[in-house]
C-alpha positions as CSV (number, residue, x, y, z in Angstrom):
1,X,-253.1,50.9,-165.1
2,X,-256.0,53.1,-166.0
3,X,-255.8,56.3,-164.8
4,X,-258.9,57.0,-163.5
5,X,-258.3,53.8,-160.8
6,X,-254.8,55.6,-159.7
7,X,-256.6,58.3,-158.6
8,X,-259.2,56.4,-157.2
9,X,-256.5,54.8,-155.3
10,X,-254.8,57.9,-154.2
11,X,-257.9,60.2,-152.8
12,X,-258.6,56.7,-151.1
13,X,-256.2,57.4,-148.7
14,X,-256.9,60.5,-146.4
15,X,-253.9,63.3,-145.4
16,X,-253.6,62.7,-142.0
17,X,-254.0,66.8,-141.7
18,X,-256.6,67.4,-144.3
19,X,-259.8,67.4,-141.6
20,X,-258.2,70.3,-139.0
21,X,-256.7,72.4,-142.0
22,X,-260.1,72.5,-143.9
23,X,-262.3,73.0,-140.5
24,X,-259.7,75.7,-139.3
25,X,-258.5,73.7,-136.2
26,X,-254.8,73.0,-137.0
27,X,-253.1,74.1,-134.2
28,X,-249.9,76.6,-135.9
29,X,-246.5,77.4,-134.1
30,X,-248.1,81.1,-133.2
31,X,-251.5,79.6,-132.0
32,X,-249.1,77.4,-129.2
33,X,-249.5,79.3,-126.2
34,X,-247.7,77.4,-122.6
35,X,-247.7,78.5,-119.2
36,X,-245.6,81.2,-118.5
37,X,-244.6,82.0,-122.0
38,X,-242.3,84.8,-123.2
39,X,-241.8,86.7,-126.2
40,X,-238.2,87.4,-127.9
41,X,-237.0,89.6,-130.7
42,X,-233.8,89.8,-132.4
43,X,-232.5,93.2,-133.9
44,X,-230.9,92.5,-137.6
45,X,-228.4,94.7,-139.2
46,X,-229.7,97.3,-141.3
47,X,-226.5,97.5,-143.6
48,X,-224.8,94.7,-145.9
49,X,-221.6,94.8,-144.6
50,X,-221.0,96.4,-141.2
51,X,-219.1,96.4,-137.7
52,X,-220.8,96.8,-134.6
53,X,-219.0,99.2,-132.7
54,X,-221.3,99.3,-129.5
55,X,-225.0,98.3,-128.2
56,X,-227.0,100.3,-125.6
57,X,-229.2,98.6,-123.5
58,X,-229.7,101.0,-120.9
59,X,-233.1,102.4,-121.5
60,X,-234.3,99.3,-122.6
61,X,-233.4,97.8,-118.7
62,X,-235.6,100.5,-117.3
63,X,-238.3,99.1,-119.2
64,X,-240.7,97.1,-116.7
65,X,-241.7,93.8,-118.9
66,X,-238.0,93.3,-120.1
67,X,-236.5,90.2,-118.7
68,X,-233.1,90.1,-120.4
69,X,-231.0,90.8,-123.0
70,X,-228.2,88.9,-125.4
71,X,-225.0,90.4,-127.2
72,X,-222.9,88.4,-129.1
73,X,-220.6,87.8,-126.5
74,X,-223.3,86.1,-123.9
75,X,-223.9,83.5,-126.5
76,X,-222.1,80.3,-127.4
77,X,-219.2,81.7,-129.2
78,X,-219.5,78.0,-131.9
79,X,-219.7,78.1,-135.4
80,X,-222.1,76.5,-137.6
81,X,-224.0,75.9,-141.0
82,X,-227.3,76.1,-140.5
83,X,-228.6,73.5,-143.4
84,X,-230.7,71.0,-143.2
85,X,-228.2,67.9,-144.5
86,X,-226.0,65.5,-142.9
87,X,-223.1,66.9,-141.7
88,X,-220.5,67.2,-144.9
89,X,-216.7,69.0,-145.2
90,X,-218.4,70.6,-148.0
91,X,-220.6,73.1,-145.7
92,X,-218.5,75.3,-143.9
93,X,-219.6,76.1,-140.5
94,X,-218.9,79.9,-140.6
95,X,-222.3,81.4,-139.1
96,X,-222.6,82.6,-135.5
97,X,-225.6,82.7,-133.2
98,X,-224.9,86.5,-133.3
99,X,-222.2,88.6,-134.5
100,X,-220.1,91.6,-134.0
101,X,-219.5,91.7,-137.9
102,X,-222.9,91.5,-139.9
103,X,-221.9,90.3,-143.6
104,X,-225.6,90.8,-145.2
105,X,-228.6,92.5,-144.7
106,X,-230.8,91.4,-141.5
107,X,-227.9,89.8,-140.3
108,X,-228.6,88.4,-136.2
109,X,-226.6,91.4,-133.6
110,X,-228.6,90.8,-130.4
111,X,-232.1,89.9,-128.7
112,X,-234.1,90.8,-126.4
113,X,-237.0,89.1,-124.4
114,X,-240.2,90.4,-122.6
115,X,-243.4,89.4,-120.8
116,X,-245.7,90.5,-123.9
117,X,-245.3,91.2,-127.7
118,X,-246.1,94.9,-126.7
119,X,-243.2,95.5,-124.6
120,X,-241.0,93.3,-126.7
121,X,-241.6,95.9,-129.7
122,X,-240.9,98.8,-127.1
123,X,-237.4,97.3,-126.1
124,X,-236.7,96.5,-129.3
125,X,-237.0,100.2,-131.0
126,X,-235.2,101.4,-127.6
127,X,-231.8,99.3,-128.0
128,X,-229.3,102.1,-129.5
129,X,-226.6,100.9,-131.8
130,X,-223.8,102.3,-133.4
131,X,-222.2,100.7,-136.8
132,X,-219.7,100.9,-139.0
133,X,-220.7,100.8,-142.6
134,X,-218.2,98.8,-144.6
135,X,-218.4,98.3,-148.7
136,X,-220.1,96.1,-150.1
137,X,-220.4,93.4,-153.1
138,X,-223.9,92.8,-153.7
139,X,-224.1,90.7,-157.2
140,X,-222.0,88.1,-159.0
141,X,-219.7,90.5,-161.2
142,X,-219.1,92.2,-158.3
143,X,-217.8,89.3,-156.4
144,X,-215.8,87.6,-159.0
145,X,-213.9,90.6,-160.5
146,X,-210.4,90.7,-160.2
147,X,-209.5,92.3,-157.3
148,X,-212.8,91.9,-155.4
149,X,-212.7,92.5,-151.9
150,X,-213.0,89.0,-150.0
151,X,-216.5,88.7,-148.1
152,X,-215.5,86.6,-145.2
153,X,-211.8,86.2,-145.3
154,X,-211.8,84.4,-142.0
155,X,-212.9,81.2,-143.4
156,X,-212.3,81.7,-146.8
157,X,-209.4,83.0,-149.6
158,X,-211.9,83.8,-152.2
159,X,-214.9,84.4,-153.0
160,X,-216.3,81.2,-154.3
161,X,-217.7,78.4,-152.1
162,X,-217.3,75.6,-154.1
163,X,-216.4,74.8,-158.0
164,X,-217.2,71.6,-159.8
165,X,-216.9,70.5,-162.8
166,X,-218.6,67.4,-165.0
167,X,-218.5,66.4,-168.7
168,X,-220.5,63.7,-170.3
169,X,-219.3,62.5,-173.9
170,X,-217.4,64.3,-176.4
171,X,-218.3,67.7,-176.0
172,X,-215.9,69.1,-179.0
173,X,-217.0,66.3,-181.4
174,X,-220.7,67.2,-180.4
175,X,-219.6,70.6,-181.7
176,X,-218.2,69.8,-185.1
177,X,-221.1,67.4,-185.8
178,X,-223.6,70.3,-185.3
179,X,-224.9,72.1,-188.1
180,X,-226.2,75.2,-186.3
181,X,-224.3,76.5,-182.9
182,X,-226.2,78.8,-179.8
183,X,-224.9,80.3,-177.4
184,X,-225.3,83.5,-175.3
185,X,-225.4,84.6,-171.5
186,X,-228.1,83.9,-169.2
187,X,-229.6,85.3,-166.0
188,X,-231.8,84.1,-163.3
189,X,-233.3,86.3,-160.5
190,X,-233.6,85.4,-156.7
191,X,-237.2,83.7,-155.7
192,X,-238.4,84.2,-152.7
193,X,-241.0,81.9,-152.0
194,X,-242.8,83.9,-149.0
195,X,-245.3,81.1,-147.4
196,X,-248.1,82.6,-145.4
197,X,-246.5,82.0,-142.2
198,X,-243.9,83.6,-141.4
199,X,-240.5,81.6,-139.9
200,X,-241.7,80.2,-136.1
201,X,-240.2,79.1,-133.0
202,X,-240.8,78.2,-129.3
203,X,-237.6,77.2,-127.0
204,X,-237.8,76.0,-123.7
205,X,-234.9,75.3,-121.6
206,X,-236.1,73.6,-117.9
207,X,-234.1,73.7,-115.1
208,X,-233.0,69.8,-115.6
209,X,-230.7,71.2,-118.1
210,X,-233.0,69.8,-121.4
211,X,-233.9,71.8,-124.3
212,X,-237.4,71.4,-126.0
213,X,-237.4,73.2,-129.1
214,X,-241.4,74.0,-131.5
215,X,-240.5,74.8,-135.1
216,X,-241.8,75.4,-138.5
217,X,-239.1,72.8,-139.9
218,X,-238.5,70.5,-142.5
219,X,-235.8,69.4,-140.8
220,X,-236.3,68.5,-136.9
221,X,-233.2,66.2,-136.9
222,X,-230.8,68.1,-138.4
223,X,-232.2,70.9,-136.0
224,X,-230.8,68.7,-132.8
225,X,-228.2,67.7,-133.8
226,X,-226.6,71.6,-134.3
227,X,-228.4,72.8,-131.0
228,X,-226.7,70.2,-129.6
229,X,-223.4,71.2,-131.0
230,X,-224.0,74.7,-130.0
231,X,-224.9,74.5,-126.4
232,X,-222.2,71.5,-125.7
233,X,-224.7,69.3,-124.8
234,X,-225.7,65.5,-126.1
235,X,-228.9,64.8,-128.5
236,X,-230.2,63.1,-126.0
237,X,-231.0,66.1,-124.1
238,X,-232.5,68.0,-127.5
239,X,-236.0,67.1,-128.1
240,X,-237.0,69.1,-131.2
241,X,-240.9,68.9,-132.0
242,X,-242.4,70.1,-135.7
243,X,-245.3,72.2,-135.6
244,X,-247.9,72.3,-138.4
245,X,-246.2,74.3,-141.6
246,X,-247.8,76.6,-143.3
247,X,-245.8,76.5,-146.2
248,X,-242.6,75.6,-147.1
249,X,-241.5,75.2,-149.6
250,X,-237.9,74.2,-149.2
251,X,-237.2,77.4,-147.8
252,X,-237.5,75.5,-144.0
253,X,-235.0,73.0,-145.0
254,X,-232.6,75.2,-142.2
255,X,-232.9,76.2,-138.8
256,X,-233.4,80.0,-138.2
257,X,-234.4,81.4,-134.4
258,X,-234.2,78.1,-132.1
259,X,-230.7,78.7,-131.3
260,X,-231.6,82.4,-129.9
261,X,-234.5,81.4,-128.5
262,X,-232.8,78.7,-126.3
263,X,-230.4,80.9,-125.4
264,X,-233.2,83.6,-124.5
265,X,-234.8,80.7,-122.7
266,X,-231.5,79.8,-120.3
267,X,-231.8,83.1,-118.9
268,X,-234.9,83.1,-117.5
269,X,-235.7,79.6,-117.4
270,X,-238.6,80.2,-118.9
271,X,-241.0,79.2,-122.6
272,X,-239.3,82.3,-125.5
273,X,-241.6,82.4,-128.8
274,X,-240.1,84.3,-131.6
275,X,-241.9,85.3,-134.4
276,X,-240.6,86.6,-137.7
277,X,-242.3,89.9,-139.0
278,X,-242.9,90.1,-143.0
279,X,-239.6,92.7,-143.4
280,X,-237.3,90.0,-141.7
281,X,-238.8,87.2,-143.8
282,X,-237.9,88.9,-146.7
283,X,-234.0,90.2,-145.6
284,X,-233.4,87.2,-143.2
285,X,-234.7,83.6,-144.9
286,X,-233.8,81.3,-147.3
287,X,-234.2,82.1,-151.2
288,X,-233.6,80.5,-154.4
289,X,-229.7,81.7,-155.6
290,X,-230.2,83.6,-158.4
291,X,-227.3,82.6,-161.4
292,X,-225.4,83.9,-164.4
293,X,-224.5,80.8,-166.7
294,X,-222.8,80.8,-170.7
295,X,-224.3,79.0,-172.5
296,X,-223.6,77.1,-175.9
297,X,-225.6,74.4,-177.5
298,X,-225.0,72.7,-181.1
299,X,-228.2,71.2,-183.2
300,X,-228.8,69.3,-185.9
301,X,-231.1,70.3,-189.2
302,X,-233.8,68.5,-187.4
303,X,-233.8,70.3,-183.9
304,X,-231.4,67.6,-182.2
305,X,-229.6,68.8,-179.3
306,X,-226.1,67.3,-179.9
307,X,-223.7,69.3,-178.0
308,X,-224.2,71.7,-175.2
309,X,-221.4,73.7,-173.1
310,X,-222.4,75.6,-169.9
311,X,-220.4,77.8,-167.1
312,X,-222.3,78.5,-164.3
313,X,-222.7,81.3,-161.2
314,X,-224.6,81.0,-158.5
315,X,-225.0,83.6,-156.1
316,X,-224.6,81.8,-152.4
317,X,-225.0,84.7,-149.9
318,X,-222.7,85.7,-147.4
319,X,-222.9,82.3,-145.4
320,X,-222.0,78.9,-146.9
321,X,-225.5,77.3,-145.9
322,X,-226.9,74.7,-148.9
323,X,-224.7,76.6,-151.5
324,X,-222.6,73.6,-152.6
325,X,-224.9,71.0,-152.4
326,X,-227.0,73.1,-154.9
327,X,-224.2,74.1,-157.4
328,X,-223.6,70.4,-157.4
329,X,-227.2,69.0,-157.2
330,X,-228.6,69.0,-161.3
331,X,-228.1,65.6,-161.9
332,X,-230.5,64.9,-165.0
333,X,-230.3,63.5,-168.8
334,X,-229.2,65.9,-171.2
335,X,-227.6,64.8,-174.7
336,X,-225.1,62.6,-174.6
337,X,-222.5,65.2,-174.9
338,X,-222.5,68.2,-172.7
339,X,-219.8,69.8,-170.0
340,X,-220.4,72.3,-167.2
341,X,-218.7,73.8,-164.5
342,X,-219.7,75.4,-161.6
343,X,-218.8,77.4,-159.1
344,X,-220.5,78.4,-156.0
345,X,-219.4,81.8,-154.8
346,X,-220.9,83.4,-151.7
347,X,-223.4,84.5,-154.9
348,X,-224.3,80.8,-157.7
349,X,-225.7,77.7,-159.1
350,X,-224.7,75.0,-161.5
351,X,-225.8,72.7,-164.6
352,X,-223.4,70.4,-166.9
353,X,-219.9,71.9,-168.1
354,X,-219.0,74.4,-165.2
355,X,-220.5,75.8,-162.3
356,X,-219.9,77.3,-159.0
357,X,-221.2,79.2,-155.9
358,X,-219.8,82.6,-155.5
359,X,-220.7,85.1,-152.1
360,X,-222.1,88.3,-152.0
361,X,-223.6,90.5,-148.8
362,X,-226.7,88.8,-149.5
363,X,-229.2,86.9,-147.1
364,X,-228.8,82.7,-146.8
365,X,-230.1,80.8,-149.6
366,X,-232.3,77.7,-149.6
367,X,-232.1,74.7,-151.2
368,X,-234.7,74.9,-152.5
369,X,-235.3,72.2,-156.2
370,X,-231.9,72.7,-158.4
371,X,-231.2,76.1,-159.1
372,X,-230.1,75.1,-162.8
373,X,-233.1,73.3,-163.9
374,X,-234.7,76.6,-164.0
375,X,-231.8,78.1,-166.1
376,X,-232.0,75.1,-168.2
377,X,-235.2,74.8,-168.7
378,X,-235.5,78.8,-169.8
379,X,-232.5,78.3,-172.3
380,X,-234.8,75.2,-173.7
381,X,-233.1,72.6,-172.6
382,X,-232.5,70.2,-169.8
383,X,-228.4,69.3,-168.5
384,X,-226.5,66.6,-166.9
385,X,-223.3,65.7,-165.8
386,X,-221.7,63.6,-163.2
387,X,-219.4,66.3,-160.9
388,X,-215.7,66.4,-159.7
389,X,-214.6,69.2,-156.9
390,X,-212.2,71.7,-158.1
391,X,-210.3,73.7,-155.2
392,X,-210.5,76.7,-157.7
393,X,-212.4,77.3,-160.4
394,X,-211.7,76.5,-164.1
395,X,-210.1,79.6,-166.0
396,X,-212.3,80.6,-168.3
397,X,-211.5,82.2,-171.8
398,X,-214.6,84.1,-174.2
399,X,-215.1,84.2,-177.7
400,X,-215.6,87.6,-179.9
401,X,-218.4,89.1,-179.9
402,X,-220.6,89.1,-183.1
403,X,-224.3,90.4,-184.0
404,X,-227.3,88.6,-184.7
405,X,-226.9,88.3,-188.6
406,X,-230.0,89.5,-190.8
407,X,-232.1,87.3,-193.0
408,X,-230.3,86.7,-196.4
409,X,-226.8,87.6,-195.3
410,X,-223.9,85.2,-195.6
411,X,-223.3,83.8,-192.4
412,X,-227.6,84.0,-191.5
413,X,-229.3,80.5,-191.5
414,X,-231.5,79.8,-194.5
415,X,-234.6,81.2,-194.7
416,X,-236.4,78.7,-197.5
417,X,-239.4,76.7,-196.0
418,X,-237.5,73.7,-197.2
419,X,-234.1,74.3,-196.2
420,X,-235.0,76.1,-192.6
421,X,-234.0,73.7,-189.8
422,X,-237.2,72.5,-187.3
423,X,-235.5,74.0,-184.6
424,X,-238.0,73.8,-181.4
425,X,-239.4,77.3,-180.4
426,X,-238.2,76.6,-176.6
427,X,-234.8,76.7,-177.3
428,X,-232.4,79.6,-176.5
429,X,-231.4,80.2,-180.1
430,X,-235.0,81.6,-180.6
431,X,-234.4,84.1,-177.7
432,X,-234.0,87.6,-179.3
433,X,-230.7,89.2,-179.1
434,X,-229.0,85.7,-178.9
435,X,-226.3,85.3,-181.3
436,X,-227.1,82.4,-183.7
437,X,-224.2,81.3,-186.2
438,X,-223.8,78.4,-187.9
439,X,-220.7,75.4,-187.3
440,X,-217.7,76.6,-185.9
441,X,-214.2,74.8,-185.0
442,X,-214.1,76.5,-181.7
443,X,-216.4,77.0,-178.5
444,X,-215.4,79.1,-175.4
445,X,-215.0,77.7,-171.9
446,X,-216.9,80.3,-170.5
């Protein structure tokens, strides 16, 4: 089809938002206002890793406006995963409303709720708390080193959420077939991916026992169903209602503030909007894990990827969330011989050979598009594999170390117009300070 019609064909049909979000009339979660309406805050931890040893309400209670207050021990004391998926054994439900024992950064320790946004920021600078500052692991090398402390050894034995493991082909014979061999390690950063509006919620909890919930979410169903779970109560009696977005971007595949808010709403019966502020957007919502993979790739003369070998971290935060549905989600065409393993440790991601999803004291992460297509993609090429669960994850041996030869020397590639292989530009070999060596019998697992 020509495709000039298909796009005729496509602006023929309207979005059913497009005429109030160009006029300025969309109606966002903060421009919802209801008849006696209330305003709650939560405070977050200011420290990684911390114990809360005590929290003083008492000059916040003086404060006329206030109309209650929330500890972790006047909530529902239920565990949970707060992602946006089906219910699966893979996501460990090992987050509470709030907690006594913050494991990252802007981690939920109480809230407070108030007639107007005005008092709410009063109370909220007046509630006195005294912690406990705990060490920390904050990257990937910190969490898998041996010996490193565990980050949440109630649920877990290790550090590493989830570890799988795929091949495709015959990796090794991909190997020996290759004329030139690539391989060095990689790193990706954590993306936030900061929409202008800021995480959202209204919760109203009516005195026939039924919760009504207004979010910025992807994920409405998913939403119910856990406020169900936490408050004991059936679906039936959860009606969860999605405001206009403003931006997304996967990062509200989860639920954030509803469960607060209804619980801010029981006490007084009463509409509770919360509204993130830029700082707890940034320490307190979903990112994009950031990784640390090995990579090794074999070539032909002629720029053919024929082999490639790839062990994957992801870094999964402190809480399980979409970690290992992410380490295990890069299901795409490679070559027709490639491996990976990965391993998701509360820090990771994953791509073919080995990957997994590791924690750190880090805030929840999203799920945001696979988190090794963008690894792949910078180390030039794209990897697939179809992926087993590993209760551990693989051992992993390296190879020794060698420099970058020089143009000319024995083991360099040859520099001849005629004789140089067409290897594309985009591939990692052409990253500086890569090691590049030609065909050898042996490749490391990582």
């Amino acid at each position: 089809m020509d495709i000039y019609k298909m796009r005729e064909m496509k602006n023929a049909i309207r979005r059913i938002e497009s005429t109030s979000k160009v006029t300025g009339t969309a109606q966002y979660l903060d421009d919802l206002e209801m008849q006696g309406m209330a305003y709650g805050g939560i405070i977050r931890s200011p420290y990684p890793h911390a114990k809360v040893l005590s929290i003083d309400f008492s000059e916040v209670k003086k404060m006329p406006g206030v109309l209650g207050t929330l500890t972790p021990d006047d909530v529902p004391q239920v565990h949970f995963n707060v992602t946006g998926s089906l219910k699966n054994p893979s996501l460990i439900e090992d987050q509470s409303i709030l907690t006594w024992h913050p494991l990252h950064e802007g981690d939920r320790i109480c809230a407070v709720v108030a007639e107007d946004k005005e008092t709410l920021h009063r109370a909220l600078e007046a509630v006195k708390i005294e912690y406990e500052v705990l060490p920390a692991s904050m990257t990937i090398d910190q969490s898998i080193k041996e010996g490193a402390r565990i980050i949440n050894p109630e649920f877990y034995q290790d550090n590493f959420y989830c570890h799988k493991v795929g091949t495709r082909g015959e990796v090794e014979e991909g190997f020996e077939k290759s004329d030139y061999i690539f391989e060095g390690p990689y790193r990706t950063p954590t993306q936030h991916p900061i929409p202008m509006e800021p995480v959202s919620c209204i919760a109203y909890w009516n005195r026939d026992n039924k919760l009504h919930t207004w979010a910025t979410s992807q994920v409405p169903y998913q939403d119910r169903r856990i406020l169900a779970a936490q408050f004991g109560i059936p679906e039936s009696d959860v009606s969860c209602h999605r405001a206009m977005i403003g931006g997304a971007f996967g990062a509200r595949e989860e639920m954030y503030h509803q469960d607060v808010a209804a619980a801010l709403s029981r006490l007084i019966y009463r509409p509770v909007k919360i509204i993130n502020n830029r700082s707890d957007e940034m320490t307190a919502t979903a990112v994009r894990h950031a990784s640390y993979s090995k990579v090794k790739m074999g070539c032909t003369k002629d720029g053919q990827m024929v082999a490639f070998h790839q062990v994957m971290y992801t870094n999964g935060g402190s809480y399980c969330t979409h970690s290992p549905l992410v380490t295990a989600a890069p299901d795409r065409t490679t070559c027709r011989t490639s491996a990976m393993t990965a391993s998701a440790l509360r820090p990771m991601p994953l791509s073919p050979a080995r990957s997994a999803a590791t924690a750190t004291r880090r805030a929840r992460l999203a799920a945001k598009a696979s988190l090794t297509m963008p690894a792949a993609k910078w180390a030039g090429i794209r990897s697939s594999s179809a992926m087993t669960t590993s209760s551990s994850p693989a051992k992993r041996t390296t190879s020794s170390k060698s420099s970058l030869p020089s143009p000319g020397s024995p083991s360099a590639p040859p520099t001849s117009s005629s004789a140089s292989p067409s290897v594309p530009a985009s591939t990692a070999a052409s990253r500086a300070g890569r090691r590049w060596r030609k065909k050898t019998s042996s490749y490391p697992c990582g």
